[in-house]
C-alpha positions as CSV (number, residue, x, y, z in Angstrom):
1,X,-27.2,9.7,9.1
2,X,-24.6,8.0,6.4
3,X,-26.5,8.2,3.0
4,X,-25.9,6.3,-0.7
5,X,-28.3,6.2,-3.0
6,X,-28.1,4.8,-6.5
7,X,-29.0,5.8,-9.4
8,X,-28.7,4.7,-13.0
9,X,-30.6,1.0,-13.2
10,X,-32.9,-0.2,-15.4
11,X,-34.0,-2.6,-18.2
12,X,-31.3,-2.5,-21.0
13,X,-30.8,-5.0,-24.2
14,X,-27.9,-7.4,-24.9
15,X,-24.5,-6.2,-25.6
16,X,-25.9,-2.9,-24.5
17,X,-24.2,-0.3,-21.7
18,X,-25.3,1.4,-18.6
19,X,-23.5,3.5,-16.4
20,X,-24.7,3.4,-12.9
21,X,-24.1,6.1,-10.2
22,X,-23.8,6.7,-6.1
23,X,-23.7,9.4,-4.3
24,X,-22.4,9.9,-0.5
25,X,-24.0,12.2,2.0
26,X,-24.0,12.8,5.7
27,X,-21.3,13.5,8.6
28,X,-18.4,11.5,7.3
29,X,-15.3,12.4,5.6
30,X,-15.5,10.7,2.5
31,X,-12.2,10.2,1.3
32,X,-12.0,7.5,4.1
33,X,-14.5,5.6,2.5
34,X,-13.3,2.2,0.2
35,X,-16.2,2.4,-2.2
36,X,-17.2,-0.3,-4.2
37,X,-20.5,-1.6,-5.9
38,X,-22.1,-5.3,-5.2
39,X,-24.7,-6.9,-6.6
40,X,-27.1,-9.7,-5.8
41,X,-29.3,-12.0,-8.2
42,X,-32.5,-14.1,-6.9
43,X,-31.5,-17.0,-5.4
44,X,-27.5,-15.8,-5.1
45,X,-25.2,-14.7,-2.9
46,X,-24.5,-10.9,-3.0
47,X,-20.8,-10.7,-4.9
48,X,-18.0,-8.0,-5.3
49,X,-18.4,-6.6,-8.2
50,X,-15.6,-4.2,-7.9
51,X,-13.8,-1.9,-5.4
52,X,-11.7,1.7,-5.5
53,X,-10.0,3.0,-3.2
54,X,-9.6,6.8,-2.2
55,X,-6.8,7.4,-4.4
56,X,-8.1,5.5,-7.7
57,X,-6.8,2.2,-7.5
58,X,-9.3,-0.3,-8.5
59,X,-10.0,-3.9,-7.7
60,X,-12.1,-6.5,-9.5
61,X,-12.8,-10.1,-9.0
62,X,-9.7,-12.4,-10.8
63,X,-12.2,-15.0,-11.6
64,X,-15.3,-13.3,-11.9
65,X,-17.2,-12.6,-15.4
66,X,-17.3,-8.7,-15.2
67,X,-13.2,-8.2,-15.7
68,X,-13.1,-6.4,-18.7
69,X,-16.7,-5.1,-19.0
70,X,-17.1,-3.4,-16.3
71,X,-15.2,-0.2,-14.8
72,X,-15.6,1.6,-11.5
73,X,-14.2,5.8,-10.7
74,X,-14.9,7.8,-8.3
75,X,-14.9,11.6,-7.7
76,X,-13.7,12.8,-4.4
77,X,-15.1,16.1,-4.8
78,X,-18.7,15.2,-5.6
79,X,-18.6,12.6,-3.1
80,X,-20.2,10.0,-6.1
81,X,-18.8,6.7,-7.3
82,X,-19.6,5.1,-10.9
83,X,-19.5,2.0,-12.4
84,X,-19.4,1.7,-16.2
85,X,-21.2,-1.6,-17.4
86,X,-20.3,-2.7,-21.3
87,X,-20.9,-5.3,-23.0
88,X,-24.4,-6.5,-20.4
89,X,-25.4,-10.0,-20.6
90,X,-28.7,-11.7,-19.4
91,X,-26.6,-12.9,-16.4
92,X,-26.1,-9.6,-14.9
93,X,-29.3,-9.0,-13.7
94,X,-29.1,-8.5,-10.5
95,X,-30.2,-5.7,-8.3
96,X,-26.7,-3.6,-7.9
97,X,-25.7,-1.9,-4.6
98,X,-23.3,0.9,-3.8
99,X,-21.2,-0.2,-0.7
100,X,-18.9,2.3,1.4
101,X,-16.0,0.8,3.8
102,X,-15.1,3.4,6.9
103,X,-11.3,1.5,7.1
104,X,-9.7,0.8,9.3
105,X,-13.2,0.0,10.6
106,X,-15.3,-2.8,9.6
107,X,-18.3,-0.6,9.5
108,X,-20.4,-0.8,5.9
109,X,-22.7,1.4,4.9
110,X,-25.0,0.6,1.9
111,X,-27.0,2.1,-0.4
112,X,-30.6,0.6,-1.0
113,X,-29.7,-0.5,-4.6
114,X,-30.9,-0.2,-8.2
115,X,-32.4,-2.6,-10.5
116,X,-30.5,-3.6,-13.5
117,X,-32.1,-5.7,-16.0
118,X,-30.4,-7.4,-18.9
119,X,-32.8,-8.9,-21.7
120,X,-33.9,-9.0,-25.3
């Protein structure tokens, strides 16, 4: 009965942006949700892409190629997360997945995801 669905994806050039968007519906107080966004290539393990927590502070891989280029923010009172995508590279296809965290819980929910692909 938890829902997030995606929105946002789709084929984009080089150097180019896309903003990608989720949105939270069902019986759940959303606030306690950790939001974050993931995303999966073919043939690669499904990786944090960032993370932001119910009052705005975000977290992003220290080692990972998307510091700096991408940005996530959510809105509490639309119940939607965003992530910001500059700068897109051939290497971040991947399909791109919206991710919700019931804390203390371990329980995930997970959007279905959207395709995002990077090419010239």
């Amino acid at each position: 009965q938890i829902q997030l669905v995606e929105s946002g994806g789709g084929s984009v050039q080089p150097g180019g942006s896309l903003t990608l968007s989720c949105v939270v519906s069902g019986n759940i107080v959303y606030e306690g949700l950790l939001m974050g966004w993931y995303r999966q290539a073919p043939g690669k393990q499904r990786e944090m892409v960032a993370e932001i927590t119910r009052t705005g502070t975000t977290n992003y891989p220290y080692e990972g190629s998307v510091r700096g280029r991408f940005t996530i923010s959510r809105d509490n009172s639309k119940k939607m997360v965003y992530l910001q995508m500059k700068n897109l590279t051939p290497e971040d296809t991947a399909v791109y997945y919206c991710s919700g965290k019931l804390l203390p819980t371990t329980t995930t929910y997970w959007g279905r995801g959207t395709q995002v692909t990077v090419s010239s």
